[in-house]
MIRO-431582 format. One record per residue: y, z, x of N, C-alpha, C in turn. Coordinates in steps of 0.2 Angstrom, whole numbers, plus 2048, in hexadecimal, padded with zeros to 3 digits. Example, Ala and Ser with C-alpha at 12.3 -4.5 7.8 and 13.67 -1.06 7.14 Angstrom:
2
7E48278427EA82783E7F0827842;7F58238407FB824844800827840;
//
This chain:
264
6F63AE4246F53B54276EF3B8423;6ED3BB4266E53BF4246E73C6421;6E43C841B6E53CD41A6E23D441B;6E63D741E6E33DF4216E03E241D;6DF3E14186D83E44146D63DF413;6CE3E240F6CA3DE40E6C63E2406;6C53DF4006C33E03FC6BD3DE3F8;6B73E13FB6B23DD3FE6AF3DE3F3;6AD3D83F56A83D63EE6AB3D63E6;6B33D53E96BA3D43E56BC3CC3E7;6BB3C83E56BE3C03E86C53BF3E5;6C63C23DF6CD3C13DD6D03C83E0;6CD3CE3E36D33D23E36D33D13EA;6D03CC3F06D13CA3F66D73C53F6;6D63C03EF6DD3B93ED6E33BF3EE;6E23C53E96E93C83E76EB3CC3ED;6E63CE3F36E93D13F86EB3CB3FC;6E93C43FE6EC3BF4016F33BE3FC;6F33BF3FA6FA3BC3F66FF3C33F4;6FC3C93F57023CD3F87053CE3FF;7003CD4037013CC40A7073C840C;7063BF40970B3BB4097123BD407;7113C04017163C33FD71C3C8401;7173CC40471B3D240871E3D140D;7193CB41171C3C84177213C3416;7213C04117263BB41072D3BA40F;72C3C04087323C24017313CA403;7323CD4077343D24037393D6404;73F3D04057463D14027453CF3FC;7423CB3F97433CA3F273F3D03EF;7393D13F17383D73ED73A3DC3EC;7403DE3F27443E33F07493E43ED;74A3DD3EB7543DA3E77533DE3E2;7583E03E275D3E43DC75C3DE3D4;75E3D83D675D3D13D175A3D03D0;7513D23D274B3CD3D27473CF3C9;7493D63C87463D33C074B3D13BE;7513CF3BB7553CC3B67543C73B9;7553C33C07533BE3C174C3BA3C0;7483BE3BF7403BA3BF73F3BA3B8;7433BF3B37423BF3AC7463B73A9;74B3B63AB74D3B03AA74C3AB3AB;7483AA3B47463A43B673E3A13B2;73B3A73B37353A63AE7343A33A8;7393A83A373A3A539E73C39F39C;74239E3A17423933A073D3913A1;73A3923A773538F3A972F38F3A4;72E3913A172639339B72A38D394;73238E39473238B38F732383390;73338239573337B39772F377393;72737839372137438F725375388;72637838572637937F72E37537C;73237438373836E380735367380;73136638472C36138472735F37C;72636537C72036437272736336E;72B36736F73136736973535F36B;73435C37073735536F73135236B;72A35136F72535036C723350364;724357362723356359728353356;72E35035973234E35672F348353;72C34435872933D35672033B357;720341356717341355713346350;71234334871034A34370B34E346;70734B34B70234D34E70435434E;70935535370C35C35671035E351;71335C34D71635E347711365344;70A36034470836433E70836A342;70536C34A70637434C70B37834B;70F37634871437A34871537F344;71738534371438933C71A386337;72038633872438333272237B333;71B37833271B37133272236D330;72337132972836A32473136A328;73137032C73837032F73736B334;73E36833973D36534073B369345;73B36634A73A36B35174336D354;74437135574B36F35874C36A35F;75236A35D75536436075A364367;75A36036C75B363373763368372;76836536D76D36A36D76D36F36B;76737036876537936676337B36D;75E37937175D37D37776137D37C;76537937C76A37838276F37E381;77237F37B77738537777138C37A;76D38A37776A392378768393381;76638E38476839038B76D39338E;77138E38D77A39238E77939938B;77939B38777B3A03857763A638A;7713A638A76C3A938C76F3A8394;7713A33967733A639D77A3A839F;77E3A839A7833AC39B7823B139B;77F3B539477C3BB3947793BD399;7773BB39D7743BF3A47773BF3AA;7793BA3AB7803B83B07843BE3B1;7883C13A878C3C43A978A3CB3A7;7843CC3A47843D43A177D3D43A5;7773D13A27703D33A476F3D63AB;7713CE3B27703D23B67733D53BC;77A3D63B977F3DC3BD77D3E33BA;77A3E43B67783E93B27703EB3B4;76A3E53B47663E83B67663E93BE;7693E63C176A3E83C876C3EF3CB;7723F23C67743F83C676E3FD3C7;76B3FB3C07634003BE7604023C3;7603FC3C87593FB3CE75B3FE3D3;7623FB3D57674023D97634083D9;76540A3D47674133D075F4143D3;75B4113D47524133D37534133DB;74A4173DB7474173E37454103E5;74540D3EB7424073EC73B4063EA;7394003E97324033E672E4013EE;7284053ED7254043F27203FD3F5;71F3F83FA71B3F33FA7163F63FF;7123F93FA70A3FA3FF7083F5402;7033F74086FF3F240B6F93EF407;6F83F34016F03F03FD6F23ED3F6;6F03E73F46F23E43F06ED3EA3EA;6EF3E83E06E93EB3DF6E33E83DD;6DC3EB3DD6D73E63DB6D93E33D6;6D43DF3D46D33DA3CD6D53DF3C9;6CF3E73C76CE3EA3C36D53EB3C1;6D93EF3C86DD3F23C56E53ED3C5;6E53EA3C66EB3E33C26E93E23BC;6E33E43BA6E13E23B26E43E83AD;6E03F03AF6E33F53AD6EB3F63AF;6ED3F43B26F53F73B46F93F23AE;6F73EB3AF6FA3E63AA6F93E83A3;6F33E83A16F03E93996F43F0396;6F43F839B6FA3FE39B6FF3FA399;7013F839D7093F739C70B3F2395;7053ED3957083EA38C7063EE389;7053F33896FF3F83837083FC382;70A3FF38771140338A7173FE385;7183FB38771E3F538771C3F137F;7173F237B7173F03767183F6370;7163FB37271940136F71F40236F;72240237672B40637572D3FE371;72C3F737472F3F236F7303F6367;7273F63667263F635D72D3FA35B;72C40135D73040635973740435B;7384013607403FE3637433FA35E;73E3F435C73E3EF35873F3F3351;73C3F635173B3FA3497423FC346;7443FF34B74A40334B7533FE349;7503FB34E7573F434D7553F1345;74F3F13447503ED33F7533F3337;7523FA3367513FF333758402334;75B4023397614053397693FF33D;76C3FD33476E3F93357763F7339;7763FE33D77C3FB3437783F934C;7733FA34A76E3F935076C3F334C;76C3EE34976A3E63467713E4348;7763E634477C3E234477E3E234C;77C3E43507813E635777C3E635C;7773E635B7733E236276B3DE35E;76A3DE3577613D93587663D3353;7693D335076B3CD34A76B3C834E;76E3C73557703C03587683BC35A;7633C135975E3BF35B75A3BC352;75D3BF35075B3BC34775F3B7346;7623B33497653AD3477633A5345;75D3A83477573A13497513A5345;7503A133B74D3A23387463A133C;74539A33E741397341743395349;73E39B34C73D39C35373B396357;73E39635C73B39136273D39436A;73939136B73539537473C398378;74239437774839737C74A39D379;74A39D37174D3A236F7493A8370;7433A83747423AF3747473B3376;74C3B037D7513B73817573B637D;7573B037775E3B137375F3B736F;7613BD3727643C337076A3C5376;76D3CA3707743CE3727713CF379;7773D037E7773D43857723DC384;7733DF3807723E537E7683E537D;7693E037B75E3E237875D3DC37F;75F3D838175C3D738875B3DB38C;7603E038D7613E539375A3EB390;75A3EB38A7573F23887503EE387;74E3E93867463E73897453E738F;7493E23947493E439B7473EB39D;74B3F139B74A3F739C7433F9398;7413F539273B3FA3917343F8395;7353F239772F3EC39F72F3F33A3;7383F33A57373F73AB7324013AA;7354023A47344093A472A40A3A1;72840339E72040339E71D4023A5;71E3FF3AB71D4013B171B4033B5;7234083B472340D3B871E4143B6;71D4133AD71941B3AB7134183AB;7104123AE70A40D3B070B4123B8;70D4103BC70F4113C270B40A3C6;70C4053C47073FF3C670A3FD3CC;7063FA3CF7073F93D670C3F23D5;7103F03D87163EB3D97143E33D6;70E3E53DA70A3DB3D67083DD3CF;7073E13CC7043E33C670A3E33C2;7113E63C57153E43C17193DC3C0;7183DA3C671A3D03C77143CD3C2;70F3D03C470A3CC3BC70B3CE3B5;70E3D43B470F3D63AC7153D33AD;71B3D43B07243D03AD7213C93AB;71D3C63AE71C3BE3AD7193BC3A6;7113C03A770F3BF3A07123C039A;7173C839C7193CA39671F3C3393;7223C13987253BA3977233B5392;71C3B33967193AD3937173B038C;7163B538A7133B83827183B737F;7223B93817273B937D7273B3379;7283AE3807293A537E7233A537B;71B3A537B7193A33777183A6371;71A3AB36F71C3AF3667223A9366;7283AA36672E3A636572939D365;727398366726395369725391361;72339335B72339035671B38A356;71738A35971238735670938C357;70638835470138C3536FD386357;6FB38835F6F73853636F0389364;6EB3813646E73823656E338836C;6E738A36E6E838C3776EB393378;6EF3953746F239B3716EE3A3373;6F13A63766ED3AD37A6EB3AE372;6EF3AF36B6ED3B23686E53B0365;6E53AA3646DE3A73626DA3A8366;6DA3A936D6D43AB3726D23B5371;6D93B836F6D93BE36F6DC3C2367;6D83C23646D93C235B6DC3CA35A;6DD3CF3616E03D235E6EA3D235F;6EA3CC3646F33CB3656F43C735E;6FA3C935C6FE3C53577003BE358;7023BE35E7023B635E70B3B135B;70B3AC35C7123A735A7123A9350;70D3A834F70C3A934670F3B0343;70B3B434870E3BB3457153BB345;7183BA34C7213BB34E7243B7349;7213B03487243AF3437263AE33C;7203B133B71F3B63327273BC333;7273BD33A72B3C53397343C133A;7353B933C73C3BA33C73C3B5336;7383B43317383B232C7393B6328;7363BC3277373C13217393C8324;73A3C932B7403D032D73B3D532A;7383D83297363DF32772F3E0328;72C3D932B7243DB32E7253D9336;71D3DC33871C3D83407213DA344;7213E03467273E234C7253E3351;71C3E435271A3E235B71B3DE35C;71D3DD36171C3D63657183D3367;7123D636870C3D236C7053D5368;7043DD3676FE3DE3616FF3DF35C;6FB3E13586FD3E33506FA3E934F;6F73EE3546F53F33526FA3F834B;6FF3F93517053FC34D70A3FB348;70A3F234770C3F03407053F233C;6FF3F133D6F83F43396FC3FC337;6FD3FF33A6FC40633B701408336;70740333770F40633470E40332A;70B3FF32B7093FA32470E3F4326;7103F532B7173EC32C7113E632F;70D3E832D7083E33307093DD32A;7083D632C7093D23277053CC32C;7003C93276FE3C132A6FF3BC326;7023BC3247053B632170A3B2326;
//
């Protein structure tokens, strides 16, 4: 199918209106599902950690990949550790995440599928907004759970149970802080007001960033080394090592700002 617009001396933002067109003509009962973020937060997130069950089998029996690891002298976990944390993780959503965010999406206006996908440019600004968005309300969110300690004991602790992070446990937390990050994706978005594919490429990426902070090794390939102002797998994990630094989850402005900033 040919797309009714034309995006002239845009090649990528002609790709991105070929591929909302498909989208709109194809899915868009799916686009409208009440499910589709708690379902696509889920699916994605297995799917990203897949490679990384793979390296953790792998540094088992190769020091090679041992040494990327940031805790080199510890093991990798072991497939009983991630098979436990998947269970849990889809219970957890089964039965609270997403009857709950489904509710959410109810209670809201349908979102609208325009007929113009947006250009390059603005896929890049509406994305870039919304982690700028979603990293702020995180920091101070995360601040706060860690500083006020009926909000640790009762919805962040279960996610502090894993001194040493690996890529599943990113969504290994309480019902309560899953649903309350979900909610704060969705509430960066909307005060973005990003066009619909703007927000299917930030739910994603913001994905792939969790699993790769959680992810435990220091890869040569890593957004953070291409990009020196993200924090990266090292920093998150300086923070479930010692609790009282590193609360952004993706930049460090705002640990810079707070003094919680730590590189070690």
């Amino acid at each position: 199918m040919s797309a009714p617009f034309t995006q002239r001396g845009d090649p990528c933002g002609q790709m991105l209106q070929r591929l909302w067109d498909y989208l709109r003509s194809e899915h868009e009962g799916v686009l409208l599902s009440p499910y589709l973020p708690a379902f696509c937060a889920f699916l994605t997130h297995v799917t990203f950690c897949a490679p990384f069950l793979v390296l953790d089998h792998l540094a088992g029996v190769s020091q090679r990949l041992r040494a990327l690891r940031i805790s080199a002298d510890e093991p990798p976990p072991q497939l009983r550790a991630w098979l436990k944390c998947l269970w849990k993780i889809a219970v957890q959503y089964l039965i609270v995440v997403l009857p709950a965010s489904a509710l959410l999406q109810i209670s809201r206006s349908p979102p609208q599928l325009l007929e113009r996908s947006p250009t390059s440019w603005q896929l890049f600004v509406d994305v870039f907004a919304c982690f700028l968005l979603f990293d702020t309300f995180f920091f101070f969110w995360h601040l706060c759970m860690h500083r006020f300690l009926w909000l640790y004991r009762n919805i962040h602790q279960q996610h502090h149970q894993h001194k040493i992070p690996f890529a599943l446990q990113a969504q290994d937390a309480s019902p309560l802080e899953l649903l309350s990050l979900l909610l704060l994706a969705q509430i960066s978005t909307c005060l973005v007001n990003c066009h619909p594919l703007s927000q299917i490429v930030f739910h994603i990426l913001n994905t792939w960033l969790a699993v790769e902070d959680h992810c435990g090794y220091n890869l040569p390939w890593a957004l953070d080394r291409l990009l020196p102002f993200l924090g990266g797998a090292s920093h998150h994990h300086t923070h479930h090592r010692r609790h009282n630094v590193n609360f952004a989850p993706y930049f460090t402005h705002w640990d810079q700002l707070f003094g919680t900033y730590s590189g070690d």
